[in-house]
Backbone as XML, in Angstrom:
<?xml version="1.0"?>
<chain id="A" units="angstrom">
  <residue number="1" name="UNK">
    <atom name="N" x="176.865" y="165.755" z="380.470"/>
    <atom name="CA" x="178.240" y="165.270" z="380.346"/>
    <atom name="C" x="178.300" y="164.188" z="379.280"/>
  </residue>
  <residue number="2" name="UNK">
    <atom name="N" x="179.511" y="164.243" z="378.357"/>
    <atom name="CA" x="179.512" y="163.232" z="377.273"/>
    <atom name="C" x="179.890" y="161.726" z="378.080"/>
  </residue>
  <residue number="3" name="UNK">
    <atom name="N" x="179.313" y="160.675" z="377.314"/>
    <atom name="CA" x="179.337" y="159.529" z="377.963"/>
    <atom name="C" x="180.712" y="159.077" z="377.765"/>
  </residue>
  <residue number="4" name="UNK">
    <atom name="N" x="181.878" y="159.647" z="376.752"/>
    <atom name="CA" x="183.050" y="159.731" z="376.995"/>
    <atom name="C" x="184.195" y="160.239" z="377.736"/>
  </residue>
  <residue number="5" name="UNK">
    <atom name="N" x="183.411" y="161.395" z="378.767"/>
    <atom name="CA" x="183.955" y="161.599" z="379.340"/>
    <atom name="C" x="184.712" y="160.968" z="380.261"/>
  </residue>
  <residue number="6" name="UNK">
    <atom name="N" x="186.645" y="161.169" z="380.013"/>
    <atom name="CA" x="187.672" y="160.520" z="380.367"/>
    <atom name="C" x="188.043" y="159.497" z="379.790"/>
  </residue>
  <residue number="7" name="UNK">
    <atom name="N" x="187.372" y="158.875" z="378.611"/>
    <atom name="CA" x="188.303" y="157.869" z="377.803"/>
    <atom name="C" x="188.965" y="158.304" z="376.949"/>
  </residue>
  <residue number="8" name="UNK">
    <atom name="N" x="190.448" y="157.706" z="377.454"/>
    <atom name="CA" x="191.477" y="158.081" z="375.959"/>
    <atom name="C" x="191.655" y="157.330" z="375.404"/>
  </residue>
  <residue number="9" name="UNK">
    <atom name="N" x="191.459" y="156.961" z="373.928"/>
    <atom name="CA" x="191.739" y="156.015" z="373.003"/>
    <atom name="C" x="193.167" y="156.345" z="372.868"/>
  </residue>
  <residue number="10" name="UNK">
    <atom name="N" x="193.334" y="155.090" z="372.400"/>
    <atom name="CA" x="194.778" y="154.748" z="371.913"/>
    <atom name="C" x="194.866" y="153.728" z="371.137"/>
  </residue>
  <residue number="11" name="UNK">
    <atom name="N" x="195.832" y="153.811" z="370.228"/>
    <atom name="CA" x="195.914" y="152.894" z="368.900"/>
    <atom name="C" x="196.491" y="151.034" z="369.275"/>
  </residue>
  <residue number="12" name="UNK">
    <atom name="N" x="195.367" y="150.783" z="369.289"/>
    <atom name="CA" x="195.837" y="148.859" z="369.899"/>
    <atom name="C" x="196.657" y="148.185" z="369.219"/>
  </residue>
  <residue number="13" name="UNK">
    <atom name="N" x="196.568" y="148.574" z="367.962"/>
    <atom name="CA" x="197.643" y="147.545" z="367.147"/>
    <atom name="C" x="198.580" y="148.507" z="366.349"/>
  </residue>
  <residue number="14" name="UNK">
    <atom name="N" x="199.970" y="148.203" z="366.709"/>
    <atom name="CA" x="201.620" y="149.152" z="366.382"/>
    <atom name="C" x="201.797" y="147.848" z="365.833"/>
  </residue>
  <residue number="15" name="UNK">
    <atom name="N" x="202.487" y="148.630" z="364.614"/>
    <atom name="CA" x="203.526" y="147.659" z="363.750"/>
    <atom name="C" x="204.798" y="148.234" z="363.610"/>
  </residue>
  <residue number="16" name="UNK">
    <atom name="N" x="205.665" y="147.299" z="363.507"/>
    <atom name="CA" x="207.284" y="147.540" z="364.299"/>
    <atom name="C" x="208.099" y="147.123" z="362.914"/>
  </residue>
  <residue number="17" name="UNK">
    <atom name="N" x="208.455" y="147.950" z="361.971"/>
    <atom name="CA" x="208.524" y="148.332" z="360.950"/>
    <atom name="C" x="210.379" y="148.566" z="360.625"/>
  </residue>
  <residue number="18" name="UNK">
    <atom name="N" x="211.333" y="147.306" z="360.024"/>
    <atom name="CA" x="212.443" y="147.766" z="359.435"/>
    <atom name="C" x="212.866" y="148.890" z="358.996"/>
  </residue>
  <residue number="19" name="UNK">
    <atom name="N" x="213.975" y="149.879" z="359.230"/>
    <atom name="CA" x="214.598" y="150.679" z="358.562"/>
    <atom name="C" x="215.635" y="150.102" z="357.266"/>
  </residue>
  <residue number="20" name="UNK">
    <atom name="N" x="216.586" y="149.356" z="357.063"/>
    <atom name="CA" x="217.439" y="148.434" z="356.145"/>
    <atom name="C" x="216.564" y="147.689" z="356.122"/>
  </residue>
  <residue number="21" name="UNK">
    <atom name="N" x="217.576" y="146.604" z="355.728"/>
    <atom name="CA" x="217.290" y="145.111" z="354.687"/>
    <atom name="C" x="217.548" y="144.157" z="356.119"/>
  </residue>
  <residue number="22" name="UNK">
    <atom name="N" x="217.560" y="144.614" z="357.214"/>
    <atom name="CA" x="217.601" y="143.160" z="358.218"/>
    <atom name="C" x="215.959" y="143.352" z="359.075"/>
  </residue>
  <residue number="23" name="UNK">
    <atom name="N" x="215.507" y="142.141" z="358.579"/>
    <atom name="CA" x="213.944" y="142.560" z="359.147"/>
    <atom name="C" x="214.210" y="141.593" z="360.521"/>
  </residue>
  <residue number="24" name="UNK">
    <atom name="N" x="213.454" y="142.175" z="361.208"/>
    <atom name="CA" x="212.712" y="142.170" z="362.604"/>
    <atom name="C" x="211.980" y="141.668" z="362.487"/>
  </residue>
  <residue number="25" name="UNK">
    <atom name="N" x="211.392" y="140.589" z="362.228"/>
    <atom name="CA" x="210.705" y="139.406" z="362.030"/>
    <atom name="C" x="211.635" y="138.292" z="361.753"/>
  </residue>
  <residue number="26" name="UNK">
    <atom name="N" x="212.440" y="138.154" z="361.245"/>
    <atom name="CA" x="213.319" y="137.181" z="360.882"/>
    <atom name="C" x="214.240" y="137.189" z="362.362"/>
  </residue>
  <residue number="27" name="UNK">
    <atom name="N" x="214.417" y="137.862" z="363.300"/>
    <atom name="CA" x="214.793" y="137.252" z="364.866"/>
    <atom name="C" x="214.304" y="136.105" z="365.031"/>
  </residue>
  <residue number="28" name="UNK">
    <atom name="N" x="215.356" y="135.671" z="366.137"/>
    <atom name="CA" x="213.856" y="134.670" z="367.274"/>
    <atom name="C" x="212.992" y="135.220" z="367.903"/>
  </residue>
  <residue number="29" name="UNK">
    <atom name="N" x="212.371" y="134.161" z="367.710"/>
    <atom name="CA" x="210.826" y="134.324" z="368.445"/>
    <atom name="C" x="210.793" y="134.789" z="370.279"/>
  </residue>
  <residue number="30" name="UNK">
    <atom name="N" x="211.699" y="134.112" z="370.200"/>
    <atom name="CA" x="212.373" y="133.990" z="372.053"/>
    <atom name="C" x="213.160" y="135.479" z="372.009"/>
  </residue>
  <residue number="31" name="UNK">
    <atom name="N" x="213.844" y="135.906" z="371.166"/>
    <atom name="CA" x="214.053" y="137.351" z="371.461"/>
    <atom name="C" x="213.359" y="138.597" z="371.014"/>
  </residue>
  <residue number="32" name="UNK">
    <atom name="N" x="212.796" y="138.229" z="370.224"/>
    <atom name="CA" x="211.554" y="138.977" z="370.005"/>
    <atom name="C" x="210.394" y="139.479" z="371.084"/>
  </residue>
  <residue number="33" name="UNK">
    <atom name="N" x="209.868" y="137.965" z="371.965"/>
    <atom name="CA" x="209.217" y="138.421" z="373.010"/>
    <atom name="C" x="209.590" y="138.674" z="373.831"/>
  </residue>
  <residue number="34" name="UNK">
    <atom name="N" x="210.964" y="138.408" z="374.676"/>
    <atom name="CA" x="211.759" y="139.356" z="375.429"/>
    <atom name="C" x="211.832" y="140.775" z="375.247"/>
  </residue>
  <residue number="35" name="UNK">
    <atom name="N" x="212.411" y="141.194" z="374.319"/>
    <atom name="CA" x="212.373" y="142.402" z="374.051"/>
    <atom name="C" x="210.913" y="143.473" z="374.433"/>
  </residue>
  <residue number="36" name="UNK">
    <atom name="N" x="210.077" y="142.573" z="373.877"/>
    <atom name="CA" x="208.830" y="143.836" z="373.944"/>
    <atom name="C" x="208.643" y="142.993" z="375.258"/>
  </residue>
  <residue number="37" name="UNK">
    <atom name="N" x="208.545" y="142.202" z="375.814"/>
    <atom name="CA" x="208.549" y="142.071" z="377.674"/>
    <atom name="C" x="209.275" y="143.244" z="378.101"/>
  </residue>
  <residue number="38" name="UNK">
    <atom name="N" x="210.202" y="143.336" z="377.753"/>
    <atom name="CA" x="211.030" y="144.667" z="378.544"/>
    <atom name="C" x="210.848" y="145.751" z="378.128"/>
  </residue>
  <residue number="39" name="UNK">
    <atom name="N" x="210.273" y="145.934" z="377.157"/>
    <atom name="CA" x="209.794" y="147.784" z="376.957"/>
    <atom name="C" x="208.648" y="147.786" z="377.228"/>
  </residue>
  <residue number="40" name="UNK">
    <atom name="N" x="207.584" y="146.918" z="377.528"/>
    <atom name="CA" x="206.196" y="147.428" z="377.351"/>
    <atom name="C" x="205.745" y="146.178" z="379.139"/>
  </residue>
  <residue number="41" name="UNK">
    <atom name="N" x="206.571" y="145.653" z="379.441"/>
    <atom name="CA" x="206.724" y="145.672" z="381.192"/>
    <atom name="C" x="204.892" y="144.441" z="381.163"/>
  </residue>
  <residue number="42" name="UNK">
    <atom name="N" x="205.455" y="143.674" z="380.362"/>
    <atom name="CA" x="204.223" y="142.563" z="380.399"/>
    <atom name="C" x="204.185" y="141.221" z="379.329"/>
  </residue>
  <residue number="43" name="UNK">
    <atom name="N" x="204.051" y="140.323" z="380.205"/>
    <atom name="CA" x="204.472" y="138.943" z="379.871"/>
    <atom name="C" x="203.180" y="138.564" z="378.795"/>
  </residue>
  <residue number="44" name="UNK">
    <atom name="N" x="202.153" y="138.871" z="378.844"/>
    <atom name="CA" x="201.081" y="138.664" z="378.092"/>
    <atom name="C" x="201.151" y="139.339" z="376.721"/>
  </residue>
  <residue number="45" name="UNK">
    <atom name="N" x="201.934" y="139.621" z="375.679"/>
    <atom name="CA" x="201.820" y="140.155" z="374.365"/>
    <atom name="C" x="201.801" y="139.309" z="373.056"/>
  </residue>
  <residue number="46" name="UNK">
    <atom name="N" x="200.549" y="140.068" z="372.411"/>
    <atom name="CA" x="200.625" y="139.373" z="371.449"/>
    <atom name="C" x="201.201" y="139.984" z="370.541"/>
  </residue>
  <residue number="47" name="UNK">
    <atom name="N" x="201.782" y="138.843" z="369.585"/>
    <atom name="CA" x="203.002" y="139.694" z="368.579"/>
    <atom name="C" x="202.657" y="138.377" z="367.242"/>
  </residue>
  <residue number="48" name="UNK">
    <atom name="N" x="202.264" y="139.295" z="365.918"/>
    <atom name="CA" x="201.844" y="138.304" z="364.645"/>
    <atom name="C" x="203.459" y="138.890" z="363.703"/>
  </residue>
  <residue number="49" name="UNK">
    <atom name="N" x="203.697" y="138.381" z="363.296"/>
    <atom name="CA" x="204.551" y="138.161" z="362.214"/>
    <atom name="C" x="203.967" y="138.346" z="360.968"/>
  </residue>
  <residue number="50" name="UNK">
    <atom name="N" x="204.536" y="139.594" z="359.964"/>
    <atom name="CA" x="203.704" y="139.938" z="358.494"/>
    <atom name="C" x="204.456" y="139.802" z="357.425"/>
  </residue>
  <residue number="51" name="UNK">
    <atom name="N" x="203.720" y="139.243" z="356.833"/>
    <atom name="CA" x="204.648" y="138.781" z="355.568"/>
    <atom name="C" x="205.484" y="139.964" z="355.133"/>
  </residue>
  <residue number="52" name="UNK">
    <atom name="N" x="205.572" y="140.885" z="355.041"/>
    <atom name="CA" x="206.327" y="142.064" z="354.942"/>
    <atom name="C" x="208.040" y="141.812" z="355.918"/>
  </residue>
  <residue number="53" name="UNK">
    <atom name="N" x="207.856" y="141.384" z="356.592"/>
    <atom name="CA" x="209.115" y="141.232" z="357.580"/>
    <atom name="C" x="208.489" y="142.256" z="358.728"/>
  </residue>
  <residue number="54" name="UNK">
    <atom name="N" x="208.012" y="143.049" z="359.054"/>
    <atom name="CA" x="207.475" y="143.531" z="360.495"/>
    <atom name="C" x="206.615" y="142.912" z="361.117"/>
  </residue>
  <residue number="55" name="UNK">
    <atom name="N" x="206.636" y="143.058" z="362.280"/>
    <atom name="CA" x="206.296" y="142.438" z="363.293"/>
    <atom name="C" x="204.435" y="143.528" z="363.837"/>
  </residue>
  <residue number="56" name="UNK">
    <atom name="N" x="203.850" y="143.095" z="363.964"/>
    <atom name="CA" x="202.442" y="143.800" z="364.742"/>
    <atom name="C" x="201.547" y="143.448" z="366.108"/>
  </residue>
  <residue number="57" name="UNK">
    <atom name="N" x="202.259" y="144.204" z="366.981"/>
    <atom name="CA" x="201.875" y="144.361" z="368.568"/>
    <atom name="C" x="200.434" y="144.925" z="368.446"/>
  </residue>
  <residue number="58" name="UNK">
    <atom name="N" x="199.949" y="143.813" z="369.607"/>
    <atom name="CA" x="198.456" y="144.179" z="370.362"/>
    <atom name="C" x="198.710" y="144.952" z="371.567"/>
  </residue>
  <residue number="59" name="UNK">
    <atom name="N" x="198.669" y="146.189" z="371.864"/>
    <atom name="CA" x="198.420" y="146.580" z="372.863"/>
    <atom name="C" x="197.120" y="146.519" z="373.780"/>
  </residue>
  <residue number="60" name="UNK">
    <atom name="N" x="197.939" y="147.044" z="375.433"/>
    <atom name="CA" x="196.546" y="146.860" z="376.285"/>
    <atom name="C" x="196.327" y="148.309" z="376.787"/>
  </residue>
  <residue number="61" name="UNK">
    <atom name="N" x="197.238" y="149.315" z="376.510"/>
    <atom name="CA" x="196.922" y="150.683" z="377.062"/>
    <atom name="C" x="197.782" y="151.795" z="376.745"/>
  </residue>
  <residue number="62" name="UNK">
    <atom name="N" x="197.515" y="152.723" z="376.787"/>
    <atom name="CA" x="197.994" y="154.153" z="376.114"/>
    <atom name="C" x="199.464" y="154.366" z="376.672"/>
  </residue>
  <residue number="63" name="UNK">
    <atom name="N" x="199.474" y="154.138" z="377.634"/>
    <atom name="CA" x="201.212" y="153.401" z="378.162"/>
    <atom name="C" x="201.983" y="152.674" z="377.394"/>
  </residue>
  <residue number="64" name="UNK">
    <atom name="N" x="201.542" y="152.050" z="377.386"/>
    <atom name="CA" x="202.044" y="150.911" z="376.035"/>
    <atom name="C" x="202.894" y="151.562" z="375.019"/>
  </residue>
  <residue number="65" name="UNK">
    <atom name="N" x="201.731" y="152.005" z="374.257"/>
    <atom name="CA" x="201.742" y="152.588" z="372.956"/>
    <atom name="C" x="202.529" y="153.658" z="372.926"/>
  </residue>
  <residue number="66" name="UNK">
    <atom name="N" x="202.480" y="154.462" z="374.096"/>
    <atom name="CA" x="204.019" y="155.761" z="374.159"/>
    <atom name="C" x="205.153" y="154.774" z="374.152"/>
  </residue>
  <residue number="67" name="UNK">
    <atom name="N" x="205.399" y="153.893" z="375.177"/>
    <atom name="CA" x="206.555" y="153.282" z="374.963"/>
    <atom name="C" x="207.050" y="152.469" z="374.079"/>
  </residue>
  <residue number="68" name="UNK">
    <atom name="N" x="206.021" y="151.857" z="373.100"/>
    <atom name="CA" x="206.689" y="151.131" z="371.640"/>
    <atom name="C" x="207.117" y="152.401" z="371.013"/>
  </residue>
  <residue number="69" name="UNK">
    <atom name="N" x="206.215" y="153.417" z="370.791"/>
    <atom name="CA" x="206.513" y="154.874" z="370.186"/>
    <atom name="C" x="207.641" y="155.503" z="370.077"/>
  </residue>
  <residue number="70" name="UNK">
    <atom name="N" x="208.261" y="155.243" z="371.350"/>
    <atom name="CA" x="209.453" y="155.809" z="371.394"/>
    <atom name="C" x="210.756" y="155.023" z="371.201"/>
  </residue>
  <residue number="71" name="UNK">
    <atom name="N" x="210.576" y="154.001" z="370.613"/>
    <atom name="CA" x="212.180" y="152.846" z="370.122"/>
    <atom name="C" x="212.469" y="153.714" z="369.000"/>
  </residue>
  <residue number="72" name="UNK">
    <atom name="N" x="213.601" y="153.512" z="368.662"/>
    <atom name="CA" x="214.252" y="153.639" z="367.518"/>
    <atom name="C" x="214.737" y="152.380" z="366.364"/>
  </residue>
  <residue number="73" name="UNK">
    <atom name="N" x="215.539" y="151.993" z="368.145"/>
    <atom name="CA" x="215.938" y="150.067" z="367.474"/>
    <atom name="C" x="215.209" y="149.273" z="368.264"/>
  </residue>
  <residue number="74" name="UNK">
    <atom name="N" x="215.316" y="148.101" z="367.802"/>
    <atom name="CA" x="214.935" y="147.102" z="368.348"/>
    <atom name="C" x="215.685" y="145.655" z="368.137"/>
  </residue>
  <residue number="75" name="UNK">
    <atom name="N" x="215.849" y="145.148" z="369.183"/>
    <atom name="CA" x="217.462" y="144.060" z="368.558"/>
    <atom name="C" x="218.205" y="144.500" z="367.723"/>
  </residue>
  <residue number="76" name="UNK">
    <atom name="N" x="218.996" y="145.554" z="367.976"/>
    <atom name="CA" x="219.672" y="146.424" z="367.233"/>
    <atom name="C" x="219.223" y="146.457" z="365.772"/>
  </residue>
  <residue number="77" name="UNK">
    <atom name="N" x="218.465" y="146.912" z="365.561"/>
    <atom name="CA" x="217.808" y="147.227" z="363.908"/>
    <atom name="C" x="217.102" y="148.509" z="364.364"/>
  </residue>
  <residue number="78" name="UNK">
    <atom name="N" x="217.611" y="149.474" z="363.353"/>
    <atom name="CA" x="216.578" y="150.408" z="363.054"/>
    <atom name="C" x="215.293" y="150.702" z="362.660"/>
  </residue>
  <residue number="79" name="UNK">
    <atom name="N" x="214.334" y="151.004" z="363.615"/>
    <atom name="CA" x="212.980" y="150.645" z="362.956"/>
    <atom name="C" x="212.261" y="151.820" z="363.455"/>
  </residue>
  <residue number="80" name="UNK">
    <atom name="N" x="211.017" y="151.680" z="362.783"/>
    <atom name="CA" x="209.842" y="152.897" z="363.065"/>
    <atom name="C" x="208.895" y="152.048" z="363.486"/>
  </residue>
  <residue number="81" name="UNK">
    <atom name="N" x="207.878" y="153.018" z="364.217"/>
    <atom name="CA" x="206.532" y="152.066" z="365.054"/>
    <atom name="C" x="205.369" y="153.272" z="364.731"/>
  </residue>
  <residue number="82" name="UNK">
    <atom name="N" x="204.361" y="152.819" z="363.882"/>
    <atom name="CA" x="203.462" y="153.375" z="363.499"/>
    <atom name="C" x="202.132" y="152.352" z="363.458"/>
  </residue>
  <residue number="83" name="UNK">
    <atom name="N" x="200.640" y="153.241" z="363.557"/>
    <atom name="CA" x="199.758" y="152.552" z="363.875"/>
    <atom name="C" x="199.416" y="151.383" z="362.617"/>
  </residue>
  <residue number="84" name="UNK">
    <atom name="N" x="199.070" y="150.406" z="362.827"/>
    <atom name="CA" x="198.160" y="149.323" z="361.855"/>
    <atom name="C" x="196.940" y="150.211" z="361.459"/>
  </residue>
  <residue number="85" name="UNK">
    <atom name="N" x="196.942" y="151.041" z="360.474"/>
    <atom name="CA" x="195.920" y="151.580" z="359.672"/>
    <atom name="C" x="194.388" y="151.083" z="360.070"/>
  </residue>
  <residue number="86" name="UNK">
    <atom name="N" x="194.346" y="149.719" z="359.160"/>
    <atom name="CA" x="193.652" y="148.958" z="358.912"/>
    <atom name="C" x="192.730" y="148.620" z="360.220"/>
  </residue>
  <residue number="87" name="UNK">
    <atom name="N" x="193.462" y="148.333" z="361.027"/>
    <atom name="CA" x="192.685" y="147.519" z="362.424"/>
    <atom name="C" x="192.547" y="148.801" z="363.912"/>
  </residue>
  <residue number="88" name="UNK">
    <atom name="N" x="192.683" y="149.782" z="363.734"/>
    <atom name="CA" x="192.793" y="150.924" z="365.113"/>
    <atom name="C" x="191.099" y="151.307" z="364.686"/>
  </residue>
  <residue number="89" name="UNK">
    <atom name="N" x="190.397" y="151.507" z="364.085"/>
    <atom name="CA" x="189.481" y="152.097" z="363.805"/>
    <atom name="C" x="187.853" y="151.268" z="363.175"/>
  </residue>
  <residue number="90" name="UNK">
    <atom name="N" x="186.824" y="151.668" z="363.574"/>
    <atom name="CA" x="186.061" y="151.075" z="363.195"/>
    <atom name="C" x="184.787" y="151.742" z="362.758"/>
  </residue>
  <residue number="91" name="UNK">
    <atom name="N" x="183.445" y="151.614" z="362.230"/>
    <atom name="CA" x="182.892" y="152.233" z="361.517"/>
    <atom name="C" x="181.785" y="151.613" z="361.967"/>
  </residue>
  <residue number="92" name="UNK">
    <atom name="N" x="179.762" y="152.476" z="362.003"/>
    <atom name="CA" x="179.341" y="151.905" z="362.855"/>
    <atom name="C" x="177.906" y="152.660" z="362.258"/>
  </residue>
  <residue number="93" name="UNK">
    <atom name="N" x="176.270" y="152.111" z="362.299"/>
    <atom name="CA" x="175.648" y="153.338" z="362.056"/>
    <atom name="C" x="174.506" y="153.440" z="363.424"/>
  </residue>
  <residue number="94" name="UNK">
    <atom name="N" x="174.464" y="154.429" z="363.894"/>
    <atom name="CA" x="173.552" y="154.736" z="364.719"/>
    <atom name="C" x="172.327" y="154.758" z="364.355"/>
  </residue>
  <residue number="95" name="UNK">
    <atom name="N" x="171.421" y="153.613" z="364.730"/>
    <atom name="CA" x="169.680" y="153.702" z="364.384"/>
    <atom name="C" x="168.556" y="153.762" z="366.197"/>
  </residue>
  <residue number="96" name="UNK">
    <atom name="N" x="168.056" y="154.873" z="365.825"/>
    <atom name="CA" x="167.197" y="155.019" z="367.242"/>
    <atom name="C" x="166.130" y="156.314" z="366.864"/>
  </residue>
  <residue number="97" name="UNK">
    <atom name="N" x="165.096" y="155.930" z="367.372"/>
    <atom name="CA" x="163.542" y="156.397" z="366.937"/>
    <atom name="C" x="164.143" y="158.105" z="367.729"/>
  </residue>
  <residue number="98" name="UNK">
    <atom name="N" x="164.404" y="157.566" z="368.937"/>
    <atom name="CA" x="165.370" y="158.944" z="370.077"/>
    <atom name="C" x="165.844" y="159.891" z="369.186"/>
  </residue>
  <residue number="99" name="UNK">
    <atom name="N" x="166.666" y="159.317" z="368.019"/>
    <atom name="CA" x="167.780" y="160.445" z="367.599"/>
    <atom name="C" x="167.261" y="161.243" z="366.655"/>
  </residue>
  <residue number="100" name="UNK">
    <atom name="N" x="165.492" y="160.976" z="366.239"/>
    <atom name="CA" x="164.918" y="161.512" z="364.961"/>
    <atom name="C" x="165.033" y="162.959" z="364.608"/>
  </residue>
  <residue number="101" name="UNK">
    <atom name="N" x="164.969" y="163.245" z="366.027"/>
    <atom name="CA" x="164.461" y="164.761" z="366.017"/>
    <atom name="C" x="166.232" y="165.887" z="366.155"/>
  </residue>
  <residue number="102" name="UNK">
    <atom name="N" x="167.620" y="164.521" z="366.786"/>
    <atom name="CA" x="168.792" y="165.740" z="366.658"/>
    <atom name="C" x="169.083" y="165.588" z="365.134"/>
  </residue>
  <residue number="103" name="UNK">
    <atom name="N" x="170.753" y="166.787" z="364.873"/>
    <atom name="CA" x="170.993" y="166.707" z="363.792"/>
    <atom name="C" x="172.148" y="166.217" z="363.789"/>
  </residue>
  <residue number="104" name="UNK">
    <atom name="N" x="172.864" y="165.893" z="362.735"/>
    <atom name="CA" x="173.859" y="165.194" z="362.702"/>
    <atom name="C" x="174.962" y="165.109" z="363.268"/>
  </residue>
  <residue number="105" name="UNK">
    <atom name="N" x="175.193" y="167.118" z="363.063"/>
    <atom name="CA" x="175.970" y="167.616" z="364.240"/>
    <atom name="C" x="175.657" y="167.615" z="365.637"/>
  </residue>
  <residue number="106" name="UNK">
    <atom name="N" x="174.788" y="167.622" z="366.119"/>
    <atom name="CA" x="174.549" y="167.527" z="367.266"/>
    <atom name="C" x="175.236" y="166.108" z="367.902"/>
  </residue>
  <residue number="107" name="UNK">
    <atom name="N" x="174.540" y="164.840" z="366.842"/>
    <atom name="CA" x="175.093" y="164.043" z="367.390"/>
    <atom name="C" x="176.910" y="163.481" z="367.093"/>
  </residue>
  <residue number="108" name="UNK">
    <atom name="N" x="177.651" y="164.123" z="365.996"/>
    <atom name="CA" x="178.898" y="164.061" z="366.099"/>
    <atom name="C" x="179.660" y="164.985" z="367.184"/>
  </residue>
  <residue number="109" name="UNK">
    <atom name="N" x="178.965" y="165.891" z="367.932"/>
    <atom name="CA" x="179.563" y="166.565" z="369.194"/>
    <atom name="C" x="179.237" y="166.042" z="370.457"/>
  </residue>
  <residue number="110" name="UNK">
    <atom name="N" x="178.011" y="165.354" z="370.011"/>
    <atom name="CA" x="178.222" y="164.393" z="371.510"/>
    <atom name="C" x="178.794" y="163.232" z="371.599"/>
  </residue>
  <residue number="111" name="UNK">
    <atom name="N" x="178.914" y="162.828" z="370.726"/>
    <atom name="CA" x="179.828" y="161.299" z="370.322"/>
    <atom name="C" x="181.263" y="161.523" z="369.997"/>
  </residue>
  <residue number="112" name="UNK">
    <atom name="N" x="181.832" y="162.626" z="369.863"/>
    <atom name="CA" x="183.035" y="162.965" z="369.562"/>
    <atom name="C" x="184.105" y="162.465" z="370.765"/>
  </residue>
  <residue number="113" name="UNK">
    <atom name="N" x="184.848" y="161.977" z="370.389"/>
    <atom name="CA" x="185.925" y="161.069" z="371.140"/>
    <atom name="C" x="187.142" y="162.112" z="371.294"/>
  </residue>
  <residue number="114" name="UNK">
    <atom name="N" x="187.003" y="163.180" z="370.813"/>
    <atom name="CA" x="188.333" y="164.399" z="370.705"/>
    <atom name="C" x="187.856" y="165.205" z="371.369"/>
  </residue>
</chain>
């Protein structure tokens, strides 16, 4: 059995992304974290402000992340919610005397997260 068996990844950091010229970052701060208190049902969020004018949520679970997913607006602004590129993913190299003898594929099908 893969040692992943039953973890679902999900993308931790959503950025909450203007449609027009009224950015969603330029709210208050106080309605800002209200808001994602009430869609994502938790007092603990962290929320950075990007020089861009969008806003970028830390999520804590795949719940989450459907429900930022699915806004349209947010303090009445039109916006899109797509992953932070940059920070969902990470890169890594496997060294072990063990793995000499599989092949590469072998070990991208047992390590495969899909």
């Amino acid at each position: 059995m893969s040692p992943f068996a039953g973890w679902s990844p999900f993308k931790k950091f959503m950025v909450i992304s203007s449609k027009g010229s009224a950015k969603v970052a330029d709210r208050s701060p106080f309605k800002i974290h209200r808001e994602l208190k009430s869609i994502l049902d938790d007092e603990t969020i962290e929320i950075t402000k990007l020089g861009s004018g969008d806003l970028m949520v830390e999520l804590k679970s795949n719940d989450q992340a459907k429900k930022l997913g699915a806004i349209a607006t947010f303090l009445d602004i039109p916006v899109t919610v797509s992953p932070r590129k940059s920070l969902n993913s990470s890169k890594g190299v496997i060294r072990s005397l063990d793995l000499r003898c599989c092949s590469e594929e072998e070990m991208v099908e047992e390590l495969s997260c899909g």
